[in-house]
Backbone bond lengths (Angstrom), bond angles and torsions (degrees), N, CA, C in turn:
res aa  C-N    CA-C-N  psi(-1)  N-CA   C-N-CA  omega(-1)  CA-C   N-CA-C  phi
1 X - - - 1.468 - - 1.526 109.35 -
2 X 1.123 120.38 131.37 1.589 131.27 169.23 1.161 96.22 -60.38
3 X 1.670 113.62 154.03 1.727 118.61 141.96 1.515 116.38 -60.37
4 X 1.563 130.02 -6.83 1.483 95.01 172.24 1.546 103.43 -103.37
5 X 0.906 126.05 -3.40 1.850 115.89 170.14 1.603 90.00 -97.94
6 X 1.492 147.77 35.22 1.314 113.04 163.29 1.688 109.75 -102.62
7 X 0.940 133.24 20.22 1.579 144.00 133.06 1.458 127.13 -176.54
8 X 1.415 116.44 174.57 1.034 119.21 -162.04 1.505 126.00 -74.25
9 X 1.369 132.93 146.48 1.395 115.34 -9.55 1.479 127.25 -85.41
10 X 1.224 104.79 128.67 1.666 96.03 -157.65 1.869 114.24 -69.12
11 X 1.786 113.69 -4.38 1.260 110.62 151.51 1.487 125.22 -35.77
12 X 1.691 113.94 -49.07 1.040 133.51 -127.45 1.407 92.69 -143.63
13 X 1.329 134.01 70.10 1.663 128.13 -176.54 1.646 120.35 -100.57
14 X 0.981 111.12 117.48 1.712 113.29 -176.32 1.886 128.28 -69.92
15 X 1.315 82.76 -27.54 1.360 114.53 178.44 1.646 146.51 -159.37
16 X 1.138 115.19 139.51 1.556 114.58 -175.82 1.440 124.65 -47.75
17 X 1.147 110.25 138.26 1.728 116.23 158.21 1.594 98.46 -28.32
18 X 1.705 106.86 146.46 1.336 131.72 171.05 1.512 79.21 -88.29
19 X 1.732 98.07 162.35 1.969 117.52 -4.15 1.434 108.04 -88.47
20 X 1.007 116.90 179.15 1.721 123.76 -140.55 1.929 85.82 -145.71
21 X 1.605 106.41 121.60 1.171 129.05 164.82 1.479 128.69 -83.60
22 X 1.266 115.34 130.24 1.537 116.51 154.06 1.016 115.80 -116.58
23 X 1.336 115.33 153.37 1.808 127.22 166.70 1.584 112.03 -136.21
24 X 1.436 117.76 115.57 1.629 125.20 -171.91 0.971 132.86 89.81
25 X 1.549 108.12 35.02 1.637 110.75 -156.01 1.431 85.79 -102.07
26 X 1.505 100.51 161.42 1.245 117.50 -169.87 1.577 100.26 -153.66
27 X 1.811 83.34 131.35 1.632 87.85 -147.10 2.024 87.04 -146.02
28 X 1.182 105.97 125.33 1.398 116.03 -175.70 1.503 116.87 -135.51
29 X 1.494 130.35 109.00 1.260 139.28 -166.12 1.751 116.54 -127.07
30 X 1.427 95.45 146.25 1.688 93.73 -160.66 1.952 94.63 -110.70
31 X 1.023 134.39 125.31 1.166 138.08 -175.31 1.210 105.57 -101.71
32 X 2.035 113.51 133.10 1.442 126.01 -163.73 1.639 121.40 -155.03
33 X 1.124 96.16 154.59 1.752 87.92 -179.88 1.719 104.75 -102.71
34 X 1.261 111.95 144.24 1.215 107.68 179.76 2.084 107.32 -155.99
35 X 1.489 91.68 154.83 1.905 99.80 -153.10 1.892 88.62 -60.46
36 X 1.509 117.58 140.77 1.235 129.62 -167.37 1.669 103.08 -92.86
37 X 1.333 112.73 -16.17 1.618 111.48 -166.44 1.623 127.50 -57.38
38 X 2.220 88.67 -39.32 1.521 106.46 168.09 1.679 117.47 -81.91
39 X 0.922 138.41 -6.47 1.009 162.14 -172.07 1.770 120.28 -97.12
40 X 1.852 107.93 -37.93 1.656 81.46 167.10 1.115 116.51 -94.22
41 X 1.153 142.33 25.04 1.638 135.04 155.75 1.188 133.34 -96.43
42 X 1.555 108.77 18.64 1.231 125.24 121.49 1.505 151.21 -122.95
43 X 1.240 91.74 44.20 1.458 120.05 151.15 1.597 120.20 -92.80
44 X 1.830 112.39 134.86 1.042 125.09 166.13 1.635 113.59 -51.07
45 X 1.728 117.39 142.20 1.075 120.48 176.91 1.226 109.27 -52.03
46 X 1.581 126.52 155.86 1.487 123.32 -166.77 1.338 127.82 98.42
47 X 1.847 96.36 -56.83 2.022 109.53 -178.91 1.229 98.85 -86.76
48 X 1.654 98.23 143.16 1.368 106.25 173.63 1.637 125.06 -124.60
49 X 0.947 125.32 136.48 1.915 106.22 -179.26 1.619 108.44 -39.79
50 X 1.253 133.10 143.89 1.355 139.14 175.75 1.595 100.58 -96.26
51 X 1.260 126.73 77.37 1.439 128.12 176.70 1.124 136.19 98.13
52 X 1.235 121.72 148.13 1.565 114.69 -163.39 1.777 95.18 -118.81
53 X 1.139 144.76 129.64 2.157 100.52 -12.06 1.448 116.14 -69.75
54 X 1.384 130.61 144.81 1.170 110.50 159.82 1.389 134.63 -56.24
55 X 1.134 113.00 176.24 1.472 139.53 -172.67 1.332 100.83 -103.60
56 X 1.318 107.07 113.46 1.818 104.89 155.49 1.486 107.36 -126.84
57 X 1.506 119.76 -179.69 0.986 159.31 -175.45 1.492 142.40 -105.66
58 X 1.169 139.80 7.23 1.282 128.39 -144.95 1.780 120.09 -67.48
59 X 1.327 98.05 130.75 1.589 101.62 -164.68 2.045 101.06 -121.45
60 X 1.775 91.29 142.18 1.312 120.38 -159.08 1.684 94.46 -121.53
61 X 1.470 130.39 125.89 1.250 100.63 -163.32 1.667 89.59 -167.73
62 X 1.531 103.15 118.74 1.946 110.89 -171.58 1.929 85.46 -117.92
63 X 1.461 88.46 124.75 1.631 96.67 160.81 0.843 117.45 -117.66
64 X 1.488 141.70 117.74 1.480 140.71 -176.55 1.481 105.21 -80.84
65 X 1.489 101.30 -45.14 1.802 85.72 -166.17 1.795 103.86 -128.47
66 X 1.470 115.42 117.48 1.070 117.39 172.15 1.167 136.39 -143.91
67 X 1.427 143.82 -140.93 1.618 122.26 -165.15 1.659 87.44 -110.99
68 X 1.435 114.66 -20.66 2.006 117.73 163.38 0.867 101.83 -81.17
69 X 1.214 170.82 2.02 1.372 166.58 -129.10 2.023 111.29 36.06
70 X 1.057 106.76 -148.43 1.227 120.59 -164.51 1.737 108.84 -86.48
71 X 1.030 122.03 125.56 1.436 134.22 -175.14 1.263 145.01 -156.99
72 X 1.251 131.08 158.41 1.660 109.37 -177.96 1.494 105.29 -113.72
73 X 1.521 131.90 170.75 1.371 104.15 -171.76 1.854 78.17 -162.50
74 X 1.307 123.87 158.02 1.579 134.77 -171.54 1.610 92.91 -151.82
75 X 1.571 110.59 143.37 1.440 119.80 178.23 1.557 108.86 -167.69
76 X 1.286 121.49 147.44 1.108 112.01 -175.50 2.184 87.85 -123.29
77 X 1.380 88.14 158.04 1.911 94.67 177.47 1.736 88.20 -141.33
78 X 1.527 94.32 158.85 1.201 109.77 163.85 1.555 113.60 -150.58
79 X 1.518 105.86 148.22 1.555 115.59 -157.19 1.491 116.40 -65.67
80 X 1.123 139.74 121.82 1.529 120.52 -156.19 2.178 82.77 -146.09
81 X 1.671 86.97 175.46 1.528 94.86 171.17 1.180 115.92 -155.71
82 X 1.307 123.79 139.30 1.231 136.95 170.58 1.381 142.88 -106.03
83 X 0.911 128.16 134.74 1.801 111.32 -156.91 0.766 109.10 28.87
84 X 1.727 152.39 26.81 1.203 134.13 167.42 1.092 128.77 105.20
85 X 1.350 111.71 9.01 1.648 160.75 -167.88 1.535 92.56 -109.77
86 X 1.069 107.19 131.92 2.210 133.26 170.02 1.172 87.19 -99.53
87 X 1.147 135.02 141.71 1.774 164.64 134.38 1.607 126.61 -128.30
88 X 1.123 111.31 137.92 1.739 111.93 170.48 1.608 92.68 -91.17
89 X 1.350 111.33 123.05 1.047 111.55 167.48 1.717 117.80 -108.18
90 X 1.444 122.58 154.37 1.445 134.14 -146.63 1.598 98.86 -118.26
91 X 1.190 140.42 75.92 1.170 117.53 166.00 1.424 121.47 -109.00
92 X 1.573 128.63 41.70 1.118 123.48 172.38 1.646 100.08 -171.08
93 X 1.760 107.62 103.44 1.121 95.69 174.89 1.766 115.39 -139.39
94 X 1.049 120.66 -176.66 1.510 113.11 169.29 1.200 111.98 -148.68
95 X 1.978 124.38 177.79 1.104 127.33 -172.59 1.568 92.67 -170.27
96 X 1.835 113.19 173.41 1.061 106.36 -160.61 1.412 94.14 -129.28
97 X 1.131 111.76 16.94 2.077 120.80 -170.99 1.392 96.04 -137.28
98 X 1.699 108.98 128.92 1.653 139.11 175.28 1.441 95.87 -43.66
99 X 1.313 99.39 -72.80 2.127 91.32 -176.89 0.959 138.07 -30.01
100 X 1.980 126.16 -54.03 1.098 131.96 -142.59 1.931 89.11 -95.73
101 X 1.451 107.39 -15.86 1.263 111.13 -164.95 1.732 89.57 -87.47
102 X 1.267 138.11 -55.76 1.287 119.31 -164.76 1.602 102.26 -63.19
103 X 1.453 122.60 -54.45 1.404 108.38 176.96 1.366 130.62 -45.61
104 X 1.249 102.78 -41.26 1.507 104.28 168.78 1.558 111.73 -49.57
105 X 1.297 124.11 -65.64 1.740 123.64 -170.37 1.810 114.24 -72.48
106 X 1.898 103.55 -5.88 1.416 106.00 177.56 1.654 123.51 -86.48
107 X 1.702 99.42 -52.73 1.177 107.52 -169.38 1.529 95.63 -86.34
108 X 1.489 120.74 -49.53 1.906 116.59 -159.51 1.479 93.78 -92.34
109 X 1.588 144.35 -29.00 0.999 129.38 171.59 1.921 90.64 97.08
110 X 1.158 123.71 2.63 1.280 137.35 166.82 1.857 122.73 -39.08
111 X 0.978 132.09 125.13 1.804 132.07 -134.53 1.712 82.48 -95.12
112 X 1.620 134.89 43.98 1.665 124.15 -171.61 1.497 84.77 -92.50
113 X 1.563 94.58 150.31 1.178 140.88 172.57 1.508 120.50 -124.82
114 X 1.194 143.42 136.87 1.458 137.88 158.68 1.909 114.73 -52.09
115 X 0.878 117.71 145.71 1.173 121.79 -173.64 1.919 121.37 -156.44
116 X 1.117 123.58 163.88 1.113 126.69 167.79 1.331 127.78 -89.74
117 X 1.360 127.57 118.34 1.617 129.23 -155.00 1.508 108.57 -148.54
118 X 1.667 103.24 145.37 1.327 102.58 -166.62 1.889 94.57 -141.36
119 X 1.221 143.76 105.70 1.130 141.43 139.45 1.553 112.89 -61.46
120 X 1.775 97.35 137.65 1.719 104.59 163.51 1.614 77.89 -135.65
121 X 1.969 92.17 155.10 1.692 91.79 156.33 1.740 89.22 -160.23
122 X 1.497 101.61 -171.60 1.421 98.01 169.14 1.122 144.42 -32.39
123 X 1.187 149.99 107.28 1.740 159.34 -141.98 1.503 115.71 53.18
124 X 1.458 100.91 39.89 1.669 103.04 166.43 1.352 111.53 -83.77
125 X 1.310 127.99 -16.79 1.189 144.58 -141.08 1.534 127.82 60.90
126 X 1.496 112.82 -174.11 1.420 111.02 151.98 1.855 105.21 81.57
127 X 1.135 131.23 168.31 1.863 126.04 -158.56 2.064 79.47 -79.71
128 X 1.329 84.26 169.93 1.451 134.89 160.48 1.896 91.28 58.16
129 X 1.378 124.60 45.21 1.376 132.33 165.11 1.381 119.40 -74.28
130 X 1.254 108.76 11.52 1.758 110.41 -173.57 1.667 99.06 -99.06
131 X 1.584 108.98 -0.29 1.587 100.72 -164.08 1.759 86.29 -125.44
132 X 1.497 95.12 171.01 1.602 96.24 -169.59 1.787 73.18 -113.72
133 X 1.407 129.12 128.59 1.424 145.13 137.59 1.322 129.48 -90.08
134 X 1.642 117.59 131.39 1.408 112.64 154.68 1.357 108.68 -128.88
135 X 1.418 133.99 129.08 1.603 149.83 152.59 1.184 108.55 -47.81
136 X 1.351 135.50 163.55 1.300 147.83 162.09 1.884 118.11 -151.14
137 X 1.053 122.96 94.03 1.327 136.03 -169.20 1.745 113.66 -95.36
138 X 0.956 124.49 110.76 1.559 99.83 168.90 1.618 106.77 -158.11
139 X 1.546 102.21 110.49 1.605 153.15 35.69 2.119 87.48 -77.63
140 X 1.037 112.84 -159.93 1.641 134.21 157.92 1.611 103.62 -80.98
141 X 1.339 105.40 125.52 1.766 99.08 -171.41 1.410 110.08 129.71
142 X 1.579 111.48 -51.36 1.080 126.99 -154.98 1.991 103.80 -122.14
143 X 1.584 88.76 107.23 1.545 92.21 -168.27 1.692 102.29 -94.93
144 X 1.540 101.06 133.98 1.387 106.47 166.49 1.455 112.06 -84.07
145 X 1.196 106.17 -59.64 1.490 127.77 -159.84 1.384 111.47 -112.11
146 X 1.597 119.71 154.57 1.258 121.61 164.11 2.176 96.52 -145.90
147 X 0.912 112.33 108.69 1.176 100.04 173.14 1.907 103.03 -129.91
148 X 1.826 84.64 149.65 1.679 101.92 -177.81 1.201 115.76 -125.42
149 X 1.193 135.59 146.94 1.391 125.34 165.23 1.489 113.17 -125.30
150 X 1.339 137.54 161.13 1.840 114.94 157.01 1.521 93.89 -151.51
151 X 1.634 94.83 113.57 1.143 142.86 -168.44 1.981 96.98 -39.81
152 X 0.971 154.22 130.56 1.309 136.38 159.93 1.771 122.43 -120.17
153 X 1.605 115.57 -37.11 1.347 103.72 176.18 1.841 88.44 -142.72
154 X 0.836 102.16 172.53 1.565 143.08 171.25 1.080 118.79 -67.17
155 X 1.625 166.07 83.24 1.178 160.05 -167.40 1.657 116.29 -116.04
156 X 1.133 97.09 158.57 1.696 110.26 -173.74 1.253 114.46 -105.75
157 X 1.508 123.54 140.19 1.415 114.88 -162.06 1.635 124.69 -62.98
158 X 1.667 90.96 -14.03 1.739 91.89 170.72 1.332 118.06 -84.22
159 X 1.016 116.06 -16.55 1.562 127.40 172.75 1.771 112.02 -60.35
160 X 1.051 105.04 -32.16 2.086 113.47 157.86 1.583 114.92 -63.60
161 X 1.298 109.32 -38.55 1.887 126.30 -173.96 2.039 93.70 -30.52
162 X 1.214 105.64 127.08 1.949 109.90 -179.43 1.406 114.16 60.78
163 X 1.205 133.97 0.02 1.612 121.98 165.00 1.549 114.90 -75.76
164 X 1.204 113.89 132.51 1.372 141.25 -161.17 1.400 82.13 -60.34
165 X 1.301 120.74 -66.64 1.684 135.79 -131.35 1.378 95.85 -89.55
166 X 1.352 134.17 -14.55 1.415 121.09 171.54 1.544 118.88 -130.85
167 X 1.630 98.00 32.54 1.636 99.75 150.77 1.716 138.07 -38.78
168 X 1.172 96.33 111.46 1.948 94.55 -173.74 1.437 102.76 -70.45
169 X 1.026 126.99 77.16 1.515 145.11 155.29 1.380 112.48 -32.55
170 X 1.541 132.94 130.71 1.454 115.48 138.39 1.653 131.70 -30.03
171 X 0.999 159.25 -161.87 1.984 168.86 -159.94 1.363 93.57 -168.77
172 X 1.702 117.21 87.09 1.350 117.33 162.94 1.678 117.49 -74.69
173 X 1.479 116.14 141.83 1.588 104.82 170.48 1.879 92.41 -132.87
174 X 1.304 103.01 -171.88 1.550 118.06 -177.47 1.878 98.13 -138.35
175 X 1.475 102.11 112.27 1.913 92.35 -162.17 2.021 88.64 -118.41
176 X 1.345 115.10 96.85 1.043 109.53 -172.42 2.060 89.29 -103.25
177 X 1.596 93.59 168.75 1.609 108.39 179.77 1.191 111.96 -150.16
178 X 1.409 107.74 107.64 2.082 106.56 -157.08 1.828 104.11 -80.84
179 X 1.594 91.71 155.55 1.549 90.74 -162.74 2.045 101.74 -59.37
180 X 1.672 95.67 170.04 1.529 97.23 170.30 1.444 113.75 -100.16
181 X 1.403 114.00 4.78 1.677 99.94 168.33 2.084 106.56 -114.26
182 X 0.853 115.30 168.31 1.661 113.44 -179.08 1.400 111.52 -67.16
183 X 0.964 114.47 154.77 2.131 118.81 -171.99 1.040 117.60 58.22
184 X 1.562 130.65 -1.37 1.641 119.29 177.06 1.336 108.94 -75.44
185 X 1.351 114.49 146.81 1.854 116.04 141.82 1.358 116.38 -21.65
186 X 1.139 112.36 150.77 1.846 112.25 132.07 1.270 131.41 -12.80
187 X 1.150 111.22 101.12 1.792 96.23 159.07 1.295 115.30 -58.24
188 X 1.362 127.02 -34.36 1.890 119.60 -170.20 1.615 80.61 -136.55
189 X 1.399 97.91 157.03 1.728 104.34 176.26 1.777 89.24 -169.28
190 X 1.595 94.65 69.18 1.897 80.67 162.01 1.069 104.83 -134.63
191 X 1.669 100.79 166.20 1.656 118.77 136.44 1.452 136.96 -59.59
192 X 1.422 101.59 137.47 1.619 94.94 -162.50 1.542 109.27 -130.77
193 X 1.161 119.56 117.95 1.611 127.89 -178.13 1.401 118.37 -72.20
194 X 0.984 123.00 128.27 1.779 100.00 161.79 1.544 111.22 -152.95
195 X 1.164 131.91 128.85 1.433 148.30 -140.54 1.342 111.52 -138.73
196 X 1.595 104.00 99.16 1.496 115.79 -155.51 1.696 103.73 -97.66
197 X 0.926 149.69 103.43 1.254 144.83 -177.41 1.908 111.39 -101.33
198 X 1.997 118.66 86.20 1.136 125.25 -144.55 1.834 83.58 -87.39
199 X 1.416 105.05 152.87 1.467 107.87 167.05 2.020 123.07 -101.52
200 X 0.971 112.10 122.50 1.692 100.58 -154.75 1.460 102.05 -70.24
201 X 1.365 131.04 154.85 1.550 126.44 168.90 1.761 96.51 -78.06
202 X 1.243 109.35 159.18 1.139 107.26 176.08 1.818 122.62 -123.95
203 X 1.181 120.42 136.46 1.712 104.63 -172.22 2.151 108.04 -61.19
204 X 1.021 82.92 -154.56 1.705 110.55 179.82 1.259 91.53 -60.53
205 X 1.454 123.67 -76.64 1.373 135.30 -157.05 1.638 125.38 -67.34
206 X 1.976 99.15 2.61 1.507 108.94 -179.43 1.213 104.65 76.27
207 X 1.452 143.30 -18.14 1.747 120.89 151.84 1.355 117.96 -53.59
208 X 1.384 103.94 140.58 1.584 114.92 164.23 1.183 115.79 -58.77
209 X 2.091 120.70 139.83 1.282 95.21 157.19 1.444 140.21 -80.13
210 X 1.100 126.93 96.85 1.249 110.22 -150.74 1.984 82.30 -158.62
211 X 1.525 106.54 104.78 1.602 140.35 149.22 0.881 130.10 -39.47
212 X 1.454 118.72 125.04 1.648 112.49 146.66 1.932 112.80 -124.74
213 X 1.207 94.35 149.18 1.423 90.18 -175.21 1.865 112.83 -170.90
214 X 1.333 125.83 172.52 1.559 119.86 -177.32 1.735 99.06 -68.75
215 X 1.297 98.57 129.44 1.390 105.33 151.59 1.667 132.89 -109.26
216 X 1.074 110.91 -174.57 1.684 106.61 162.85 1.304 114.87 -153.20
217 X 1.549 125.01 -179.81 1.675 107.36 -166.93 1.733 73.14 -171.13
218 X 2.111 106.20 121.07 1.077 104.83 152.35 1.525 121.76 -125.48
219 X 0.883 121.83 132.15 1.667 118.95 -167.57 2.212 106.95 -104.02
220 X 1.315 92.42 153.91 1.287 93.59 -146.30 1.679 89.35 -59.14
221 X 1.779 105.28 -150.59 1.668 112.84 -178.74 1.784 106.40 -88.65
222 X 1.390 108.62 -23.59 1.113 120.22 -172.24 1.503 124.74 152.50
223 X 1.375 126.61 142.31 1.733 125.92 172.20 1.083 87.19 -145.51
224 X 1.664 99.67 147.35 1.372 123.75 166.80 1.399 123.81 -87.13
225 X 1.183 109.16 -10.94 1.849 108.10 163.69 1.763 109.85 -100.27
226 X 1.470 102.83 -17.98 1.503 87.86 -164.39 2.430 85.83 -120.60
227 X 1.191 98.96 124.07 1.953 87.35 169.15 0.842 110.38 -102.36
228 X 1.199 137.15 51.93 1.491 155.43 171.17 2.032 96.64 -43.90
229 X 1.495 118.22 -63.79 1.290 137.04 -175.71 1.773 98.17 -48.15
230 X 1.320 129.26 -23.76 1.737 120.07 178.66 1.332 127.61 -59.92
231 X 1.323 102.25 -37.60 2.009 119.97 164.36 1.301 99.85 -76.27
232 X 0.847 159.16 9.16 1.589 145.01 147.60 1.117 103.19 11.50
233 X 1.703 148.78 137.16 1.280 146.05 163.59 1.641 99.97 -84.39
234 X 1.272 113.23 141.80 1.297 112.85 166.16 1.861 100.25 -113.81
235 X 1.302 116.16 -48.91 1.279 103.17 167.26 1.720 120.52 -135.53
236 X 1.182 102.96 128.22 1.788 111.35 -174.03 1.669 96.46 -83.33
237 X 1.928 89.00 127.43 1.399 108.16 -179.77 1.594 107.33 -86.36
238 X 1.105 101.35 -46.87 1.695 114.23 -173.41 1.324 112.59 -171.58
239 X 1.784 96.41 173.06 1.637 105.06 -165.75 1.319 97.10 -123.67
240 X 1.551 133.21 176.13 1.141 142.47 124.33 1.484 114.07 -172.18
241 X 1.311 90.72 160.34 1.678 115.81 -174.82 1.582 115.57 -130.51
242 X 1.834 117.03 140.48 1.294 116.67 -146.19 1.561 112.05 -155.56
243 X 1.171 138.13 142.97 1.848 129.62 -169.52 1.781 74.35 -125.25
244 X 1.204 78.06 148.52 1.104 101.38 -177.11 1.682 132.03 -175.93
245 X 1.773 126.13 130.97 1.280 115.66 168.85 1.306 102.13 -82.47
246 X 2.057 93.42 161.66 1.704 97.98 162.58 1.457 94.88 -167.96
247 X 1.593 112.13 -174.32 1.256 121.88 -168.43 1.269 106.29 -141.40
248 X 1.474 135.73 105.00 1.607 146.74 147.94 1.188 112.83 -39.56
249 X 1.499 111.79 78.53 1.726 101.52 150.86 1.279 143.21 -67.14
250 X 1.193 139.15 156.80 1.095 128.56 172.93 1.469 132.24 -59.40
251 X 1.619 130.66 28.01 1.314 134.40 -149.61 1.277 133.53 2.33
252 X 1.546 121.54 -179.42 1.150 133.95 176.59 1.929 126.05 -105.74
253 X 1.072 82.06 144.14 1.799 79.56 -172.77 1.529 125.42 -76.87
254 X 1.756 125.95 112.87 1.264 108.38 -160.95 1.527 106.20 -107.63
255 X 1.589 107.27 -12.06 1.814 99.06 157.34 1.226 94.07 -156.77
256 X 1.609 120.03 152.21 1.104 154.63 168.47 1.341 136.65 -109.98
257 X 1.540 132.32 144.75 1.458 140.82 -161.86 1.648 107.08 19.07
258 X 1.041 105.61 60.70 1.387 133.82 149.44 1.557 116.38 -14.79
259 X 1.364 131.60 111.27 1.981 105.69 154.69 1.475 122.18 -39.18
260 X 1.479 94.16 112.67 1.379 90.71 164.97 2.026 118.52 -82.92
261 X 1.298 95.34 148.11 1.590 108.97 -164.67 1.604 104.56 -55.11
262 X 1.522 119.08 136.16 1.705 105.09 165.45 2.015 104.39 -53.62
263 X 1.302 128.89 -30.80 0.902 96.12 -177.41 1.556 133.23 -73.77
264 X 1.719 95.71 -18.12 1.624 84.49 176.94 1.760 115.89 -74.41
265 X 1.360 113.24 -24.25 1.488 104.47 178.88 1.372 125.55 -71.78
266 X 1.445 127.75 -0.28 1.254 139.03 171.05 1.563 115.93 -88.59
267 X 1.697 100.12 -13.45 1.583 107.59 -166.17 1.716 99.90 -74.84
């Protein structure tokens, strides 16, 4: 398949055929419990919060080099289950590059939006450089996110082995495609898996880079296009921050042609 027939409109293509590479990404997430009540009504029928309190995620994430080019991207997941199936599921995320955002809402059906984003970390200059920060604004004005981390020791990947909070989860999404004539179903109505397995860079000494340290996570007062404010952290389990390669596959399908809701067929 060419990149210009690998989706629509293939006049007009934003991005390459999966799977989709990074190299140097640097990606730092603060793990949290937060009240599940506001939170399952936006979940797809089927997913469910995995526990009370839930489990979230909030992810901070600078890619220098990738198959979209260079970008910053913020998302929060929370641990949910399905048939009996564990997934972090993604329903609110953003990015600051055209590409990564149409693929995201094309192929995974992923909730990206363009947004306003600001990484600082060590040798940015200027006060409070001991912490890795990313902002999240969307319009500019309007803050979703504030997340911090400060990096403290070095850890080994077995040193994660039984922690609740940094289960390598599948990346659940919901990738629906509304019909093209009025009153139909869905043309597509699935669940979508995708199972990222990142490779850590490693220093001189053969440790991974890959952190643990205090984080924090503040979410704005509220927006009505974006509910960023529903995960509210009530208590932060843990932090970490990580460089790392990996490879975006195109996932796997974990349900298909779905019931569609009486309310959407009346819409």
């Amino acid at each position: 398949m060419t990149p210009s027939g690998a989706a629509m409109p293939v006049a007009a293509p934003l991005y390459p055929p999966p799977p989709y590479e990074f190299r140097g990404a640097r990606q730092t997430w603060v793990v949290y419990e937060a009240d599940p009540t506001p939170i399952a009504p936006l979940l797809p029928d089927g997913v469910r919060v995995d526990g009370d309190p839930a489990v979230c995620a909030a992810w901070a994430c600078h890619y220098p080099v990738s198959s979209f080019g260079p970008y910053l991207e913020a998302y929060i997941v929370v641990r949910v289950e399905v048939a009996g199936e564990r997934f972090w599921y993604q329903p609110v995320i953003v990015t600051d590059a055209e590409a990564p955002m149409a693929a995201g809402r094309e192929v995974w059906g992923y909730g990206k939006k363009l947004a306003h984003l600001t990484w600082s970390e060590r040798g940015a200059g200027g006060p409070g450089t001991e912490q890795l920060v990313m902002t999240v604004e969307r319009p500019r004005g309007v803050r979703l996110m504030t997340l911090s981390m400060l990096p403290e020791r070095l850890i080994d990947g077995p040193d994660l082995t039984g922690l609740e909070t940094a289960e390598p989860l599948p990346t659940l999404s919901h990738r629906v495609l509304p019909a093209s004539e009025a009153g139909g179903p869905p043309l597509v109505d699935e669940l979508i898996a995708v199972d990222v397995r990142p490779r850590s860079h490693r220093g001189a000494d053969g440790r991974p880079e890959l952190w643990r340290g205090r984080g924090a996570v503040e979410l704005g007062s509220g927006s009505a296009a974006d509910p960023w404010h529903v995960f509210r952290p009530t208590r932060v389990l843990d932090a970490f921050s990580a460089c790392t390669d990996f490879v975006l596959p195109q996932g796997r399908v974990v349900a298909r042609d779905r019931p569609t809701p009486a309310s959407a067929l009346k819409e």
